[in-house]
N, C-alpha and C positions, 0 to 999 in steps of 0.2 A: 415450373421446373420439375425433373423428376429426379427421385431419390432415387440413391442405392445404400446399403447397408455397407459399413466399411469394416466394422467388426465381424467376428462369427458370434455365434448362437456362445459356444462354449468361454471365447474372452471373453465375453458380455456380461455372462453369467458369474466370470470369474471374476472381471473389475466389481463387480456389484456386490459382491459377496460381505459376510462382516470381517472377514481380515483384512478384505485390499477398500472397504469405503466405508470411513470410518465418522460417524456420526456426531455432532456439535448440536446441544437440542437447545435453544434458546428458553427466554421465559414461558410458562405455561398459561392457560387461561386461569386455574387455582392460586398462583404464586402468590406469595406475601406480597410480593410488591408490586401485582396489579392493583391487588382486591384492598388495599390502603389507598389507594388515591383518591383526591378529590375528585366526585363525579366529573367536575368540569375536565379537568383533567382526563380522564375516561373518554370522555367523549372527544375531544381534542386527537387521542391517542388514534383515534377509528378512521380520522382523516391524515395523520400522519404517515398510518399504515400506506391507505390508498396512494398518496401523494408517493410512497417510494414503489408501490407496483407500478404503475406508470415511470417512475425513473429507470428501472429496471429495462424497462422496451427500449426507453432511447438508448442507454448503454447497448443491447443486444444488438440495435442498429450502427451505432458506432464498431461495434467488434468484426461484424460481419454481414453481410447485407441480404443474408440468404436468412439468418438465425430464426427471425419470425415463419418464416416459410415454413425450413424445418421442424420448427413447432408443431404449427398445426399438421404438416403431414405425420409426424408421431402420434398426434393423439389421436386422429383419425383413426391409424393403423392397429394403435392398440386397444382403439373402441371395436373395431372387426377383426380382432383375436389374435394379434401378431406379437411373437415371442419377442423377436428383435427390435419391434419398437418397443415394446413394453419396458426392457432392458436399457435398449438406447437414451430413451427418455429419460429412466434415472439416472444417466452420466450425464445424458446434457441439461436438464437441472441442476447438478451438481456442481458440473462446470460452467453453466450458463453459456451454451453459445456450443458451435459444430466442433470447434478446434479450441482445446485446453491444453494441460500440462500436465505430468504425475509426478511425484515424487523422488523418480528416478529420471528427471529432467528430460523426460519422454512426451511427444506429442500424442495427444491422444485423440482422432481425428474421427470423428462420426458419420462420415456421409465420405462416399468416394466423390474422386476429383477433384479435391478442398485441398487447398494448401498453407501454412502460414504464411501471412504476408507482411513484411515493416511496418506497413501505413494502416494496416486493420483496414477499417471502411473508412476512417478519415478521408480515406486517400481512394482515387481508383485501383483497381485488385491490378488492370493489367500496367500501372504504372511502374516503371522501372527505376531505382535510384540515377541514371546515366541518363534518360530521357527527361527526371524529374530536373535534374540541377540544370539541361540543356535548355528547359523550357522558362525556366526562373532568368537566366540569363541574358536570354533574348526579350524578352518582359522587361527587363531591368536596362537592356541596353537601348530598347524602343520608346523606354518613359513610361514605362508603365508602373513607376514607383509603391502606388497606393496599393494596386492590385496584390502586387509580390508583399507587402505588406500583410495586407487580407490572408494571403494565401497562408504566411508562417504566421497566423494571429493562432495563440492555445485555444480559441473557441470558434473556432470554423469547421465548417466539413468541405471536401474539396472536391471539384469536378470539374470533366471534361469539360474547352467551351472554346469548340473549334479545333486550333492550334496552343491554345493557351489551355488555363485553368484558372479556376476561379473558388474564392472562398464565400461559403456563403454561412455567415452568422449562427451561431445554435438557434436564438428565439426565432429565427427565421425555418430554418431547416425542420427543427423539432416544434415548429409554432401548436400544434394538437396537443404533443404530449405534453409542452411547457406549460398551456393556457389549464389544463385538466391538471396539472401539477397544481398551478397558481388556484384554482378553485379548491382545491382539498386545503392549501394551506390557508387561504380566509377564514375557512370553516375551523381551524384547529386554532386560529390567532383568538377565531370568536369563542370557542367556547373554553381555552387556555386560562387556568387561574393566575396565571401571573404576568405582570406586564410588560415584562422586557424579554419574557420570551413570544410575547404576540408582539411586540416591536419587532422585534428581528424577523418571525414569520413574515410579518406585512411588508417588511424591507427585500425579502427574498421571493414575496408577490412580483414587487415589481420590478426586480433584476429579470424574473421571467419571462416579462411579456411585454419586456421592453428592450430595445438593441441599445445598449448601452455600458460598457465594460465598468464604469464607476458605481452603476450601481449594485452588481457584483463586490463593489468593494467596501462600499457602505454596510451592504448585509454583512460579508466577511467582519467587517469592522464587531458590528452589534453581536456577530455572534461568538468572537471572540471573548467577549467582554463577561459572557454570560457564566454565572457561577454558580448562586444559589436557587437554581430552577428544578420544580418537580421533574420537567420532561426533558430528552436530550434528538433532536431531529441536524440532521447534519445534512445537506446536497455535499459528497466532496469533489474536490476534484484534482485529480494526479493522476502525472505522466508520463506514468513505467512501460504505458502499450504502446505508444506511438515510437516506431523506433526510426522512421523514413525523415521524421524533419530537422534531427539532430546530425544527418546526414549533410547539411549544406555545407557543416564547417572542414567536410573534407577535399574539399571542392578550390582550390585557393582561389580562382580567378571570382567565382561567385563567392566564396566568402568575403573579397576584399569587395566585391560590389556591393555587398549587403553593408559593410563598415562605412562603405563612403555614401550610401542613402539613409544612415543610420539606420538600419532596419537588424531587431533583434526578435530572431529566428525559437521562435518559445515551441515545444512540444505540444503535442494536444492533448485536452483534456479530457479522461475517462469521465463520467458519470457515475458517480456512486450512492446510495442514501444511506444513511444510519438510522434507526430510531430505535428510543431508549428509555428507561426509568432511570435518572440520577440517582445511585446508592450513597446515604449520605456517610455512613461510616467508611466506608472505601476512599470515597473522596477526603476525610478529612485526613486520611492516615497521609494516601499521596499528596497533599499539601504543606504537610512539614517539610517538603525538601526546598520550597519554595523560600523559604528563608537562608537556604545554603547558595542559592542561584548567585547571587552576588561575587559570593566566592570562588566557584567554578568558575564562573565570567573570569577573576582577575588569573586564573594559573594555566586559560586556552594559552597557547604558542603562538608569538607575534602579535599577541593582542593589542599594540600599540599604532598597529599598519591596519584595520578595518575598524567599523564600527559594528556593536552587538545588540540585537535585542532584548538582554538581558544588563543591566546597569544597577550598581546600587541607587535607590531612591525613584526608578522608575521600571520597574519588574511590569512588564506588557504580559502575562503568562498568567492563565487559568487553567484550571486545571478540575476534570469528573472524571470518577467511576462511574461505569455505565453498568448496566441489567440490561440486557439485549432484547429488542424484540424483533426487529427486522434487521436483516444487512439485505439491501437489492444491488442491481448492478456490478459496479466494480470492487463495492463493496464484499460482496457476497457470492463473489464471481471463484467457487472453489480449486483452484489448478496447482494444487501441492502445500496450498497451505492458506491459513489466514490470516491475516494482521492480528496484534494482542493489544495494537496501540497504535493514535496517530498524532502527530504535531504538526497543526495548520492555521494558518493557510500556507504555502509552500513561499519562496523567496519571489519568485515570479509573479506573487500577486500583488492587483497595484494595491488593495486593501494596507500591506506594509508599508504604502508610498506616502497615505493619510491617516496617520500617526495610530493605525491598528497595531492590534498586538497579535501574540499567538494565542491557542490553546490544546492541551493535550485530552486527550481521551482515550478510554482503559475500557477494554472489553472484558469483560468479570468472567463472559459464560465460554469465553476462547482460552483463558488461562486457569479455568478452574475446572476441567475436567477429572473426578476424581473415581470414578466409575473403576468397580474389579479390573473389568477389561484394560481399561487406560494404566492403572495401577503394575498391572503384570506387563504388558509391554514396554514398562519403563525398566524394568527391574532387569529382564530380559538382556535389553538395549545395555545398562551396566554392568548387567556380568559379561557380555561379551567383549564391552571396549576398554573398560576404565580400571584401571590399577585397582586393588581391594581396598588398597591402603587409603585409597580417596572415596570409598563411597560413602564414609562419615560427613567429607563436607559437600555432595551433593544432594541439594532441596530444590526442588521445584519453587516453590517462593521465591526461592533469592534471583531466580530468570524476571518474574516482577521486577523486584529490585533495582538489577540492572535494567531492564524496558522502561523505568522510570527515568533512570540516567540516561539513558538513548535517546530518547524522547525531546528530555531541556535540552542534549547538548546540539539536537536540530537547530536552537535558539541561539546559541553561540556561534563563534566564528563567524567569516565572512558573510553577511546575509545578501551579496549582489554579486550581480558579473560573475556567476558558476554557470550560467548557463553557455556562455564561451566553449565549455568541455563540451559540448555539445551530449554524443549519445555514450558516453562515459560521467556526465555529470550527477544523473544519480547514485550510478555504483559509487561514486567518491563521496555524497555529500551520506551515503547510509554508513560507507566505511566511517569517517568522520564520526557519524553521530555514537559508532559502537565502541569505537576507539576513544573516545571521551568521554564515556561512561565508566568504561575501563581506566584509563587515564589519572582519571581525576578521584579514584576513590580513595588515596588517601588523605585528599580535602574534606572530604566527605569524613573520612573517621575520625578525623583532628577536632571537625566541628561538631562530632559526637552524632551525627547520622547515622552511622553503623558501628558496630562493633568490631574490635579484630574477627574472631567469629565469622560474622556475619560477610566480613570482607572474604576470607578464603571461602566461604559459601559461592560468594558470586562469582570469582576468580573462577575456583573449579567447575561449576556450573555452566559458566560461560563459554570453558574453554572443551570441556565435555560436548557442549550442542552444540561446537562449530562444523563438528566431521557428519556428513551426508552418505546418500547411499550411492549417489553417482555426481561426476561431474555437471554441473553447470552450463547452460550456453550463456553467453554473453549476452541474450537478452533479459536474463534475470539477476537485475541488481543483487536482490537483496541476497541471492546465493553466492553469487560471485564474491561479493566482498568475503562472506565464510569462508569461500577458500584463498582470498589473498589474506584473510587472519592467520590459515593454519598457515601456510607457505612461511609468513614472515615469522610466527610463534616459533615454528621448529628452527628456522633457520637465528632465532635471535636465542636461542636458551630457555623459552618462555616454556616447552615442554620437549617431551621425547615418546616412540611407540619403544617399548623393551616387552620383548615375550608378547607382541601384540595387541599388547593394553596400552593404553595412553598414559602417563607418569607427569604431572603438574608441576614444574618450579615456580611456586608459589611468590618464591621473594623476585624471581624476574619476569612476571607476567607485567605488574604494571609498570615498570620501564620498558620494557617491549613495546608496550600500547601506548605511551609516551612519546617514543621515536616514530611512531609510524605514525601516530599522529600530526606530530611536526609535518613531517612529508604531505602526510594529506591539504594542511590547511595552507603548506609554502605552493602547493601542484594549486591550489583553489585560486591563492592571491596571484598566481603566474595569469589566469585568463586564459592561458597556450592550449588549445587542443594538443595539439603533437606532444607538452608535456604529460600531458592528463593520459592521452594514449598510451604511452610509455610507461606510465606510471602502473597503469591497470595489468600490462600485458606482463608486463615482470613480475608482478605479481602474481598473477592469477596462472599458477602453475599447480599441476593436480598431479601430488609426486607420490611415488613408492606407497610411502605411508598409509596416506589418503587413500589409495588405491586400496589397499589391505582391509582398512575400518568398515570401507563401505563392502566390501563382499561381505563384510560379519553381519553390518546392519541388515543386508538384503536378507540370510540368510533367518536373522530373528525376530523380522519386522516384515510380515508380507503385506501390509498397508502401501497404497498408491496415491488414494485420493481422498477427499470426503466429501460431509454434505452436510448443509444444515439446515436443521429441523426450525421451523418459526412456530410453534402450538397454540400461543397466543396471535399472533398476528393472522395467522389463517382463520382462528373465533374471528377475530375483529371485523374482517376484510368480508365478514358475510352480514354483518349488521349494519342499519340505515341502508340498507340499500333501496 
């Protein structure tokens, strides 16, 4: 296929720059906490690395079917002296893939004639929502139960085949990259000092290179489990890209056929890798809340109507700090932002079916930038939005804090049948997790977790990084829900803009995040698309206010995108070879 540039020479230049792509340097090859590991370890880490450059390509093939293409025509281009690929290249590294996102909820699109698509490559590019649900139906009304099953399986990719479509398996589809995955990780199980984390490698062997969703769940199982280990390697996988197959349930005739073949219509799954050095003091700090879990569990809303992965006497929840050395794939896939933290495996995995539990994980070198530069753009960012009078209780810390709350309250509440909401079910289940972190902190101060202090710290903190620079589309959860926070904050008393600054009511933020809470987890236990719809769109109104902050942000934040640097992972990735 032949390229064309989509940007000019001078955006290019301008995305690239150090105001608008702002850098996240992972660990270095000198770092304390390489150069302390056990050699085994070490060497273990060399195949972890590889094992995520390779996941990286499958993700790139899952997003867009050109992505590798494009690749190599960049680096060709910028090997025989061309500015725009030279330039182009450092976006689409950044972003991973032709078509990303920026900060101001902007497509940022690298190659003419590209466009975003619901289904990414899951899906065929020219497949339509209106031909997708036609074709599922006629499948479904010919007996082709199994198939239509296949096709809404979260680990398939999907194609043409004929008149129909057809889902074909990850280890099938990505059988190269999975088997060259599966060999990096033997190598890192073998030379691993410890044994349950080469248990869990060798269980995530042979999830790989073998078509079998249970064994997916076994790994998930082991590696939930895992606590005290030098090293941290994660395959994840979630389902914010796939937007086309959350689509069935708007569909009534084919939703009611999917209910009466039992077939439960799951999103597909991104490819992401982690890998990591376990920071042990980090971890032991975030572990103390683990004994408040209980508590939180008893003061969710209608706790009485689901059952929780969090219980007293049986806490399923582990919990690392991480020291970062690789984020590939959807992991590391930069388009306005990066995760600071995850809680997995998601509700949908069957891993929660056979008696697994979760586990969180805390990205040290995404929430710890503390660089002059990072330092003055924040400061920047609060004189322009935030009363004076509140930038006593604004700390960066206390945003941890809260990501810690966020995180367990994933564990809480309903843990099945949200996927019902179809393509509204993440935005609800992150609203959820933000709003019971909120919610519940003054369980949290009763049982002596936090301080009052430390409470208005995360209150204003929280309430300060809801407001953006631009609206949202509705396929990014996790922005979305930010703005049905603020919609609901302002409209509940929780805050007000006066003179343009944001103003904190401190004593009504968490019954604010109390009531909306409610809502969220009664719209969960409904199972109702149409309610969940509703629930989102009344919400998610980007009014006056909003409108105001973000021209301020734009004006004293010319940041778009960023990137992140791996320094240690790229040594690695050059040794044994």
């Amino acid at each position: 296929m032949e390229f064309e540039y989509n940007l000019s020479l001078d955006e290019l230049k301008m995305r690239t720059s150090k105001d608008c792509l702002i850098p996240i340097k992972l660990l270095d090859k000198d770092s304390e906490e390489y150069l302390k590991l056990d050699e085994g370890d070490k060497t273990a880490l060399i195949y972890l690395v590889k094992a995520a450059e390779v996941g990286k390509k499958v993700y790139m093939k899952q997003d867009n079917p050109y992505n590798l293409e494009f690749e190599k025509f960049l680096i060709s281009e910028t090997e025989k002296g061309s500015e725009e690929a030279k330039f182009t290249k450092i976006l689409f590294d950044a972003q991973s893939g032709i078509i990303g996102i920026d900060s101001k909820s902007q497509d940022v699109i690298l190659a003419k004639n590209f466009k975003s698509t619901m289904g990414k490559a899951f899906y065929p590019a020219d497949l339509t929502v209106e031909e997708f649900h036609k074709i599922l139906i006629n499948m479904l009304e010919n007996g082709k139960t199994d198939e239509v099953r296949n096709i809404l399986s979260q680990r398939t990719m999907v194609v043409r085949e004929g008149e129909e479509l057809k889902g074909i398996d990850y280890t099938i589809y990505f059988k190269t990259e999975f088997e060259l995955m599966a060999e990096c990780l033997k190598m890192a199980a073998h030379f691993s000092t410890d044994k349950n984390f080469s248990a869990y490698l060798l269980a995530q062997v042979e999830a790989l290179v073998k078509t079998d969703a249970m064994l997916d769940a076994k790994a998930d199982k082991l590696w939930a489990q895992l606590q005290d280990t030098p090293l941290e390697f994660t395959i994840s996988r979630e389902q914010y890209a796939d937007l086309l197959t959350g689509t069935v349930m708007e569909n009534e005739t084919l939703n009611n056929l999917l209910k009466k073949h039992k077939i439960e219509p799951l999103s597909k799954d991104s490819i992401g890798v982690r890998v990591g050095i376990i920071n042990k003091s980090g971890t032991s700090d975030i572990l103390k809340i683990k004994d408040y879990l209980p508590f939180m569990a008893e003061n969710m809303p209608y706790n009485d109507k689901y059952e929780q992965n969090i219980s007293k006497g049986d806490n399923k929840q582990t919990m690392v700090d991480v020291d970062l050395v690789s984020l590939r794939g959807d992991e590391g896939a930069y388009r306005g932002g990066i995760t600071i933290a995850q809680n997995l495996p998601n509700n949908d995995k069957l891993s929660l079916t056979i008696g697994g539990g979760r586990r969180n994980v805390y990205h040290r070198q995404i929430r710890t930038n503390k660089s002059p530069e990072a330092l003055a753009r924040r400061q920047k960012r609060l004189d322009a939005i935030l009363n004076k009078d509140f930038h006593k209780f604004y700390n960066p810390e206390a945003d941890h804090w809260f990501t810690i709350g966020h995180e367990n309250v994933h564990s809480l509440g309903p843990n099945s049948g949200t996927e019902a909401l179809g393509k509204y079910q993440h935005i609800i289940e992150e609203n959820k997790a933000d709003m019971g972190s909120i919610a519940l902190l003054n369980v949290l101060v009763e049982h002596g977790a936090y301080t009052e202090e430390q409470k208005k710290e995360i209150l204003v903190t929280f309430v300060t990084n809801l407001f953006m620079k631009a609206k949202p589309t509705l396929a990014q959860a996790h922005r979305v829900r930010s703005v049905m926070q603020c919609h609901y904050f302002l409209n509940h008393g929780a805050m007000k803009i006066e003179d343009g600054r944001i103003v904190v009511n401190i004593d009504n933020v968490i019954p604010a995040a109390y009531s909306m809470l409610s809502e969220i987890v009664d719209v969960q236990l409904s199972k109702d698309f149409q309610k969940g719809e509703k629930y989102v769109l009344d919400n998610f109104v980007w009014g006056e206010e909003m409108e105001k902050i973000s021209k301020k942000l734009q004006e004293v934040d010319k940041s778009l995108n960023g990137t992140i640097n791996t320094p240690l992972a790229d040594y690695l990735i050059t040794l044994n070879n």
